[in-house]
C-alpha positions as CSV (number, residue, x, y, z in Angstrom):
1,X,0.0,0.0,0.0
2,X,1.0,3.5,-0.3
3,X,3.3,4.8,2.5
4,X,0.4,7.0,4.4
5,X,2.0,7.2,7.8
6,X,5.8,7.7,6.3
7,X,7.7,9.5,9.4
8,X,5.8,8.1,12.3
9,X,7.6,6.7,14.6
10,X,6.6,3.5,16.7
11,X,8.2,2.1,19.7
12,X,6.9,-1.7,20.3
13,X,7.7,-3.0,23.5
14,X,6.3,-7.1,24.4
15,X,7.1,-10.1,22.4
16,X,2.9,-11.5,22.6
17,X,2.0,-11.6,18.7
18,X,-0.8,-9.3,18.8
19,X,1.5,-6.4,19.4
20,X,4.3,-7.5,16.6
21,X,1.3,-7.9,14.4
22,X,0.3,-4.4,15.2
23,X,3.6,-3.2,14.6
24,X,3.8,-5.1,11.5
25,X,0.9,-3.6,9.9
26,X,1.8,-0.1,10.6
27,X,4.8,-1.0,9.2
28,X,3.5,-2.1,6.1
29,X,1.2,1.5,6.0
30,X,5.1,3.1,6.2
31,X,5.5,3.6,9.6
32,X,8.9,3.0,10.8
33,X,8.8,0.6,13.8
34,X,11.4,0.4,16.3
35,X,11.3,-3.3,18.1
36,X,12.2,-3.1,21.6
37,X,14.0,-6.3,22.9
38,X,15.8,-7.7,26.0
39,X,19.4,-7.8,25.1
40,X,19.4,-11.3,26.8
41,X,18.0,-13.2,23.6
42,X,15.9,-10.8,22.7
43,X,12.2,-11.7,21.4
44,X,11.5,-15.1,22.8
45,X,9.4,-15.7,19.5
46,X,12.8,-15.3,17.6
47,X,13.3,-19.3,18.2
48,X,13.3,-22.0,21.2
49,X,16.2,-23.6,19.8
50,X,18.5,-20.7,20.5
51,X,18.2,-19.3,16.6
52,X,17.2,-15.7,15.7
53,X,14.1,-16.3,12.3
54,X,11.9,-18.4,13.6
55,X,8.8,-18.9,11.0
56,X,6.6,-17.4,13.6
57,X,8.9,-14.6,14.0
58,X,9.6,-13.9,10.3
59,X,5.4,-13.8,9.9
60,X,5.2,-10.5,12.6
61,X,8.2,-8.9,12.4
62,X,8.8,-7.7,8.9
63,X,10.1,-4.2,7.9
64,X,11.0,-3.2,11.6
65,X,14.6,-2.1,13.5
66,X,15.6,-3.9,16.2
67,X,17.1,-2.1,19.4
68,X,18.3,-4.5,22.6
69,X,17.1,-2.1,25.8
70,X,17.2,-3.4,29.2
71,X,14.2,-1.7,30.5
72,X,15.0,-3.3,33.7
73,X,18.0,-0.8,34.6
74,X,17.6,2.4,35.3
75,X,20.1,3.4,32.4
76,X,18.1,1.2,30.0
77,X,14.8,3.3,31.1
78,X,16.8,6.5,30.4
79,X,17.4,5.5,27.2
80,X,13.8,4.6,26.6
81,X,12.9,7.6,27.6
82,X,14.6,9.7,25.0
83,X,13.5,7.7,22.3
84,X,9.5,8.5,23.5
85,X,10.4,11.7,23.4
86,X,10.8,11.4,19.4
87,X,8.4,8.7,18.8
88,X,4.8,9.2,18.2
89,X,3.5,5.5,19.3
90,X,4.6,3.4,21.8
91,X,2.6,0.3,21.6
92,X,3.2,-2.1,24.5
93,X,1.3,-6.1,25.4
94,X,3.0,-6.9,29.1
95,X,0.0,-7.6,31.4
96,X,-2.0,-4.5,32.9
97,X,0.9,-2.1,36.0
98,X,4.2,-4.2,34.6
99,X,5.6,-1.2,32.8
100,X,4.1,1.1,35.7
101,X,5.9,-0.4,38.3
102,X,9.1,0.0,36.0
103,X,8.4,3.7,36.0
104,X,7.5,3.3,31.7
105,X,3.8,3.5,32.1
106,X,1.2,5.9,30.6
107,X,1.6,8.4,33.1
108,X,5.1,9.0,32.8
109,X,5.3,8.8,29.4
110,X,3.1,11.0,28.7
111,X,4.7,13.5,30.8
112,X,7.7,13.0,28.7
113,X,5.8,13.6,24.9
114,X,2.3,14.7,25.2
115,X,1.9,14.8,22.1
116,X,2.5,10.0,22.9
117,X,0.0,7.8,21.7
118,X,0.1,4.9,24.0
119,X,-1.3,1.4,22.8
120,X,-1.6,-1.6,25.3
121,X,-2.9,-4.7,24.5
122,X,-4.1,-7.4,26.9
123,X,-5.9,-10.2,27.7
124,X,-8.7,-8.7,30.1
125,X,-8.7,-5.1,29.8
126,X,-6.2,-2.7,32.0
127,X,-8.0,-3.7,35.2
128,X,-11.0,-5.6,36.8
129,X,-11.5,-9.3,38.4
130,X,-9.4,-10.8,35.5
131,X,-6.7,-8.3,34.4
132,X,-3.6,-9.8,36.2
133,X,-4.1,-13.7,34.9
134,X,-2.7,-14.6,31.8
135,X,-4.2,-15.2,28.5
136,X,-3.0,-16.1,24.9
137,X,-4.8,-16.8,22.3
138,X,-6.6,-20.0,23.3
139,X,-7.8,-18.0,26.3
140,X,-9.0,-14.8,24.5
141,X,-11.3,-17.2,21.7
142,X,-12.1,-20.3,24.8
143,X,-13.9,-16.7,26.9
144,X,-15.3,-14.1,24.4
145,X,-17.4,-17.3,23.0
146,X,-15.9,-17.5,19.9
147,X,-14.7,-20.8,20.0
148,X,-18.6,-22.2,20.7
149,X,-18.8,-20.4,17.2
150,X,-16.3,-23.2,15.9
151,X,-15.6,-26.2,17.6
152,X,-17.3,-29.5,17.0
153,X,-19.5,-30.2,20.3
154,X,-19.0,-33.3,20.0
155,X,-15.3,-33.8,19.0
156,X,-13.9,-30.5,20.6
157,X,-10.8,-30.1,19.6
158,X,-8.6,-26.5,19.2
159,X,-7.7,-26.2,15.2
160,X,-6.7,-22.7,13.0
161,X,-4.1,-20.0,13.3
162,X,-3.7,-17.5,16.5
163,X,-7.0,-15.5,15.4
164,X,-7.4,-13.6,18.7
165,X,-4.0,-12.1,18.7
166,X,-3.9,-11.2,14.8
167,X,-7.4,-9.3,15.5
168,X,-6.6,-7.7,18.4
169,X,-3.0,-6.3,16.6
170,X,-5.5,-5.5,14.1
171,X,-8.1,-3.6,16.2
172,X,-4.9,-2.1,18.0
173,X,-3.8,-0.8,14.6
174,X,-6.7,0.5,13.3
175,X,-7.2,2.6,16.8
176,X,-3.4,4.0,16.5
177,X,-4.5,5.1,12.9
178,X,-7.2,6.6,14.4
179,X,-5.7,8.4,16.8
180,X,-3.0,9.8,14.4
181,X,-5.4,11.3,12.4
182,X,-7.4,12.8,15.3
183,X,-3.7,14.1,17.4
184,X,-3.4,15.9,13.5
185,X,-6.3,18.4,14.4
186,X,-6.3,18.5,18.1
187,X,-2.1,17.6,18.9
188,X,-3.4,15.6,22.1
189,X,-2.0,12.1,22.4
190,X,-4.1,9.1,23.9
191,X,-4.4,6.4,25.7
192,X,-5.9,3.1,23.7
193,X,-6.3,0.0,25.2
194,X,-7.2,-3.3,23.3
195,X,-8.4,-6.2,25.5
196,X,-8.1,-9.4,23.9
197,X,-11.6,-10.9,25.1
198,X,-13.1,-8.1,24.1
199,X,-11.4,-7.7,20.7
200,X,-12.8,-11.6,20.0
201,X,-16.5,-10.3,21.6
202,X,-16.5,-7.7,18.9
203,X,-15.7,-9.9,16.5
204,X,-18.3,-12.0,16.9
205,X,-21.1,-9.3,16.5
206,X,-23.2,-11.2,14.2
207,X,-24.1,-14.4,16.3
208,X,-24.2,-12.1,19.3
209,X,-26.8,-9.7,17.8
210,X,-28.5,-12.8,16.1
211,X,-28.6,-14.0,20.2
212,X,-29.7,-11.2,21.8
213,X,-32.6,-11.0,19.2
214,X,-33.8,-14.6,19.9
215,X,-32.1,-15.5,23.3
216,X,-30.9,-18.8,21.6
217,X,-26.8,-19.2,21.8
218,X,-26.0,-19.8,18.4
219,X,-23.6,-23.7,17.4
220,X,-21.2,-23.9,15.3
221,X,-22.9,-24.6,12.4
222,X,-25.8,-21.9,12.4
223,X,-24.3,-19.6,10.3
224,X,-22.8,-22.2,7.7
225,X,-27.2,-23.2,7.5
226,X,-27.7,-19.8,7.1
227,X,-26.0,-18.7,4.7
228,X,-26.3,-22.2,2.5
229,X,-22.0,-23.1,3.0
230,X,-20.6,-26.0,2.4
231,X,-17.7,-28.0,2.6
232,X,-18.1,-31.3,-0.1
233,X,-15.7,-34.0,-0.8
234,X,-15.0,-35.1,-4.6
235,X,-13.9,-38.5,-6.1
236,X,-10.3,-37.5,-5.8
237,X,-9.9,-36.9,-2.2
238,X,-9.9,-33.5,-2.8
239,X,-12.0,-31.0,-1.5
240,X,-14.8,-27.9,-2.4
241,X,-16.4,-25.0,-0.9
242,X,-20.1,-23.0,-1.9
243,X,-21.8,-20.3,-0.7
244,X,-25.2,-20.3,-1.7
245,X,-26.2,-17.3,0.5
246,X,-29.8,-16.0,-0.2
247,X,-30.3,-15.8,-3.6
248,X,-32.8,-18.2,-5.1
249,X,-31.2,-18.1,-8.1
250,X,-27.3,-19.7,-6.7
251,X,-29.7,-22.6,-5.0
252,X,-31.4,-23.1,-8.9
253,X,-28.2,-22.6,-10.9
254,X,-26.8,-25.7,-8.3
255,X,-29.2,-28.0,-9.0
256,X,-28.8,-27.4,-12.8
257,X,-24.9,-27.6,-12.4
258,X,-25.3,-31.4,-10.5
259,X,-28.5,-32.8,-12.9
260,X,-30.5,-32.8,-10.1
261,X,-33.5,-31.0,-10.2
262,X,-35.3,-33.8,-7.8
263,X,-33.8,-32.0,-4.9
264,X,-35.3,-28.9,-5.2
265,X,-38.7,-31.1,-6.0
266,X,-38.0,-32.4,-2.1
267,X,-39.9,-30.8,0.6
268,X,-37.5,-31.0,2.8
269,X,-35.5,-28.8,0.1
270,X,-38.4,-26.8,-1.6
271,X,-37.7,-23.5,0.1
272,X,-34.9,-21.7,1.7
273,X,-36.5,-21.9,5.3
274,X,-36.4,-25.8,4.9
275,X,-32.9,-25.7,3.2
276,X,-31.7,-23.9,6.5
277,X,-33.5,-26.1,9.4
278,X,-32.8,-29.7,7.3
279,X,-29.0,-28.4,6.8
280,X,-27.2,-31.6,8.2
281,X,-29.4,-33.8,5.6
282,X,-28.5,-30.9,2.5
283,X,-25.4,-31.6,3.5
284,X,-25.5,-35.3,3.0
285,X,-27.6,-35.1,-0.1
286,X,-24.6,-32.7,-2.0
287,X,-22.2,-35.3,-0.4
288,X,-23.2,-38.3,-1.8
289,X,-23.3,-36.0,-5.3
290,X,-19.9,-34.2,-5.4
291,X,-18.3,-37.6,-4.5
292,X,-19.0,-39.1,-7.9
293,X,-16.8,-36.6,-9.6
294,X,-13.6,-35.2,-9.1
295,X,-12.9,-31.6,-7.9
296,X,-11.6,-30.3,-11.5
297,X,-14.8,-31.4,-13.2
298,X,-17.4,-29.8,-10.4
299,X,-14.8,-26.7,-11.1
300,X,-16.0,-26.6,-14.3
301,X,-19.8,-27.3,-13.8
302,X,-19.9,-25.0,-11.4
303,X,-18.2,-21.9,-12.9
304,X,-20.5,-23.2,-16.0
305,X,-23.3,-22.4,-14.0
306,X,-22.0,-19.3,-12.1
307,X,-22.1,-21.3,-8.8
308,X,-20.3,-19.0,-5.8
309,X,-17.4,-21.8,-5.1
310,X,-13.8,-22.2,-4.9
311,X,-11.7,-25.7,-4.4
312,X,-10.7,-26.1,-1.1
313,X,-6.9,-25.4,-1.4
314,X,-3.9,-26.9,0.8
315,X,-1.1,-24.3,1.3
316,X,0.8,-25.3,-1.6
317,X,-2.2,-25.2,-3.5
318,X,-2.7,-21.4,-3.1
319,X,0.8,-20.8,-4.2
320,X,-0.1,-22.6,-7.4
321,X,-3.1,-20.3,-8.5
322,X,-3.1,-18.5,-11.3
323,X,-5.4,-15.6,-9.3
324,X,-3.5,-15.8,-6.4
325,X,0.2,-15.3,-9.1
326,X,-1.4,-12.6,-10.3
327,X,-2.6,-10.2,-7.0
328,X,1.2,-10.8,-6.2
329,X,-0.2,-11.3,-2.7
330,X,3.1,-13.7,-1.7
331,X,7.1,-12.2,-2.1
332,X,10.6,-12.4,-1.7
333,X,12.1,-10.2,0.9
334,X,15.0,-8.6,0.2
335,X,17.6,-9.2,1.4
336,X,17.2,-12.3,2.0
337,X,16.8,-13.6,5.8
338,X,17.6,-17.2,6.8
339,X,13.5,-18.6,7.7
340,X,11.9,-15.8,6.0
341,X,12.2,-16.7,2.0
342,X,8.7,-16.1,1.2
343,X,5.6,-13.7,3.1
344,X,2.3,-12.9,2.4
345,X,1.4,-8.9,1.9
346,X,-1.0,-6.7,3.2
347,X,-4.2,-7.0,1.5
348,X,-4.5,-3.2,1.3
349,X,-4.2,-1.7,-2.2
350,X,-4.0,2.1,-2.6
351,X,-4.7,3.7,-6.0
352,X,-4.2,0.4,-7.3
353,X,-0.2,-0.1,-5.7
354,X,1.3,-1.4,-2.8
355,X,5.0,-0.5,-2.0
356,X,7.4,-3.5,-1.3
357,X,8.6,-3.5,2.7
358,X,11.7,-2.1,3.0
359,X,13.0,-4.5,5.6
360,X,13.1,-8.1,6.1
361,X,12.7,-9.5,10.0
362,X,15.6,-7.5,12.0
363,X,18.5,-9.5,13.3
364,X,18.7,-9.1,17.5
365,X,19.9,-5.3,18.2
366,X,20.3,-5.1,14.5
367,X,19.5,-1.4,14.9
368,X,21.0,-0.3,18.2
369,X,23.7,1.9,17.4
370,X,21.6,3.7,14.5
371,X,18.9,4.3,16.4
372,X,20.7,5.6,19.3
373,X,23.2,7.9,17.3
374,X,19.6,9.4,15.7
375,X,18.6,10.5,19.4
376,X,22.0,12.0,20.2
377,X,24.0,9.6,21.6
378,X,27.9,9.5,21.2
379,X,29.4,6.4,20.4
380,X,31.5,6.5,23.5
381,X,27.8,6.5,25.4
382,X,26.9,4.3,23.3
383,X,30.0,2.5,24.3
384,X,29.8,3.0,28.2
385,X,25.4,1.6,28.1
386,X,26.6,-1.7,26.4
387,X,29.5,-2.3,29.1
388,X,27.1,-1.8,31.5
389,X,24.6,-4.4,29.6
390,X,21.9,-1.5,29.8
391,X,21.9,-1.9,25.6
């Protein structure tokens, strides 16, 4: 995407991913993040086998310095200190009073740049009944109700990427936009806080308005009824998705694309209403169909048909698609970084571009003495913080 917030500074302070994937996307708008690390191994993310790119790393941490600050110290927090007073964000996940009772917290901070917009994200919110425990992912999804939303009731079991930290980074990011672009006409910075729960709560708006309309908790498989989804194996093994949605005429143009016109005929079937309440036996009918041919030929029928469908792809699938090659949504970084030979872009086009990242994932304290030289320091300070292991 175009480079929209070019000269804002962010300072990213936690290692949780819903902060690097904040930092991440601001990068990618043209922020220039500044990664905060211990200088005892820095980001604990960066490997558990003593390495520096993990693939997990590699995914959140693109296009970002790395400093090594020990925050712990009181020279570390001095140095801290002067780079918040050039920064414009500092975005921060410890849990709730851990940078406060380092002396780093909001009201310091902002003391020290008024102008600060100061991001936290957590798992419960900056205080109440549940703000000290601790909470990743599984914890953020298992509370907000989300996961009732996908797991199988009778075969629970946890499956899918880290979905409550990327959309918390990504609530956290949109809010830091926002606040830029309201500190532009008032020159007041803010204090934003992103719970995790709550992030996954809001995220989940649809089966929570659909519940407090009716009172009925919504399973996992309402919304797949509702909007006619389904997931069909072929002869091959392999597998197919449709979305019917409301449109009488997707449901019509189905039954022509399959040759079977009985099903519509079935009462069961007749109308939509009956299509969503007899969903599990839908589902069984169009299985016992789409496993007679392979996945190629109901590709062809169904695009024959205009059918709302797509196969089912396995990651090395997606690479292979010829839609997929053309959005140029996967790259090379450059240079290259041991871990980190491909990544996926931002989905955001502007005025039909997107700029390349500048930076791959930053080696540990890659940054240090740059960053420090640009906030005044000599390299004889310099020097004198990493003797005494402040840096």
């Amino acid at each position: 995407m175009n480079r929209h917030l070019a000269g804002v500074r962010v300072l990213e302070l936690g290692s949780f991913i819903s902060g690097p994937y904040a930092g991440q996307l601001l990068a990618e708008m043209g922020a220039e993040v500044i990664k905060v690390e211990r200088p005892q191994g820095g980001d604990p993310f960066r490997s558990f086998d003593g390495g520096q790119f993990s693939p997990q790393f590699c995914a959140y941490n693109r296009g970002k310095r790395s400093i090594t600050i020990d925050i712990n110290t009181p020279a570390g927090r001095d140095v801290l200190f002067k780079l918040v007073e050039g920064a414009d964000v500092l975005l921060e996940n410890f849990r709730p009073d851990v940078l406060d009772r380092l002396g780093v917290g909001w009201e310091v901070l902002q003391q020290k740049n008024p102008r600060l917009i100061y991001c936290s994200i957590s798992g419960f919110g900056p205080d109440g009944p549940y703000a000290d425990r601790p909470a990743y992912d599984t914890v953020a999804q298992s509370m907000s109700g989300f996961f009732s939303q996908l797991l199988d009731p009778e075969r629970p079991r946890i499956a899918g990427p880290a979905m409550a930290d990327a959309i918390s980074g990504l609530y956290a990011a949109l809010g830091i936009a926002a606040a830029l672009a309201g500190r532009a006409k008032d020159g007041r910075g803010h204090r934003l806080d992103v719970a995790m729960v709550e992030a996954m709560a809001a995220f989940a708006t649809e089966p929570f308005a659909g519940f407090f309309a009716t009172g009925r908790a919504p399973g996992p498989y309402d919304r797949a009824a509702v909007s006619q989804s389904f997931a069909l194996r072929c002869a091959d093994d392999r597998m197919i998705g449709l979305h019917l949605s409301s449109p009488k005429k997707f449901w019509e143009s189905l039954l022509t694309a399959i040759e079977r016109p009985d099903l519509g005929r079935d009462p069961r079937f007749s109308s939509r209403a009956g299509r969503v309440s007899n969903y599990p036996a839908l589902c069984d009918a169009l299985g016992q169909v789409f496993i007679r041919g392979s996945r190629p030929e109901w590709e062809q029928r169904m695009r024959q048909h205009d059918v709302p469908h797509a196969p089912i792809y396995s990651f090395p699938e997606v690479l292979e698609d010829q839609q997929i090659a053309h959005l140029g949504t996967f790259y090379a970084p450059s240079p290259a970084r041991q871990g980190a030979s491909r990544a996926v872009h931002g989905p955001l086009w502007c005025d039909r571009k997107r700029d390349e990242p500048d930076l791959p994932p930053p080696a540990l304290g890659e940054h240090t003495d740059q960053q420090l030289r640009l906030i005044g320091l000599s390299d004889e300070k310099i020097a004198e913080l990493r003797a005494a292991q402040a840096i």
